[in-house]
Phi, psi and omega in degrees: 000129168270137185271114169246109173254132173315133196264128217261119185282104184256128194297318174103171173229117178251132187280134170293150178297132182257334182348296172311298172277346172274346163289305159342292187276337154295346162294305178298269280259320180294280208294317179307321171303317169275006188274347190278321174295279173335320152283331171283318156318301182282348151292325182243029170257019182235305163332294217273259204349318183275297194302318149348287195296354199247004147313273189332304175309285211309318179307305197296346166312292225280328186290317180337274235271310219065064231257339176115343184277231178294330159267099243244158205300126199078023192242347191301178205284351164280335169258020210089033179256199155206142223297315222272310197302337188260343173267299165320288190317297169339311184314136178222003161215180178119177178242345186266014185342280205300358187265305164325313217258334186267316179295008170290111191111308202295166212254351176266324194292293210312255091116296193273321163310300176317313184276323168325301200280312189300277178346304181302273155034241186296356169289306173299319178302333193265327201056042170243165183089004187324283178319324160319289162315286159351307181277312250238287175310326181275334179252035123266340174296300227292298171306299176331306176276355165283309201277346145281353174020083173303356182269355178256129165304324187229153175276150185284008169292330218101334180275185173272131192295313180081046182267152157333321210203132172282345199231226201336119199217146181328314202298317188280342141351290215257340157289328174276353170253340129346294171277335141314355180277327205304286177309328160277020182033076180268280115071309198293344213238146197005081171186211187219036213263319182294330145002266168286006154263026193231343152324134181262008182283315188271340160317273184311352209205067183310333185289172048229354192315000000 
């Protein structure tokens, strides 16, 4: 007689899957990782953005008040002086000299320099107002760099200019950063920049942004 055995269907042992859950954490460890970037970012676009503003403030203290720095103490603009004649007098290259040597002094350029520097000033330090700031801020760098006009070797005496650099200057530096605060909502992160844009004047009117 044949012996037939049956064969016994054994479920077996299987090690469990981690698959799911090693996709799961890794999916967290991705998202947690970029909320950590993302943060780190906005710190330190709200950084540049606070040290920025307080280039711009400190001019308008110190040009006001005369603190002994760039301006020297009894010369600031309270006490009569003007922010603009000693530096606009100064230009010495350039195609715009002779127009800077007439706007040196005169009372509407301190008035709009001045307010200019407040404004930017304090629009960064607070953080509303960027795009403004941005725009506002890139055409006084703009002025700023004619009138030092880094593309000259020479002064119109003859001597050397000694610039650094033909193109690139502190001044287009602080224009691109400018409009990078403008563009990163930098404003949002230790500032008042969600605030304000929660206004309904700026709401209706995104440049105020």
């Amino acid at each position: 007689m044949a012996m037939h055995e049956h064969p016994h269907r054994s479920p077996g042992f299987r090690l469990p899957s981690f698959r799911g859950d090693r996709a799961s954490s890794t999916s967290e460890s991705g998202v947690s990782a970029r909320s950590d970037t993302a943060t780190a970012r906005a710190y330190v676009f709200a950084s540049l953005r606070l040290l920025t503003g307080f280039v711009f403030l400190w001019a308008f203290l110190d040009k006001t008040f005369g603190f002994g720095y760039a301006t020297p103490s009894g010369k600031g603009w309270i006490d009569g002086g003007s922010p603009t004649k000693g530096f606009l007098s100064g230009v010495a290259a350039g195609p715009m000299e002779s127009t800077f040597h007439s706007w040196a002094g005169a009372a509407w350029a301190d008035w709009l320099f001045m307010a200019g520097l407040l404004g930017i000033g304090l629009a960064l330090v607070g953080g509303f107002a960027l795009r403004l700031a941005a725009v506002a801020g890139t055409a006084m760098m703009a002025l700023m760099w004619v009138a030092e006009w880094p593309p000259a070797k020479h002064l119109s005496d003859g001597s050397a200019s000694m610039s650094s650099n033909p193109f690139t200057d502190y001044h287009l530096i602080y224009a691109v950063v400018l409009v990078a605060l403008a563009l990163a909502s930098a404003g949002d992160t230790l500032g008042f920049g969600r605030l304000w844009a929660k206004l309904p004047f700026v709401r209706d009117n995104g440049w105020l942004r």
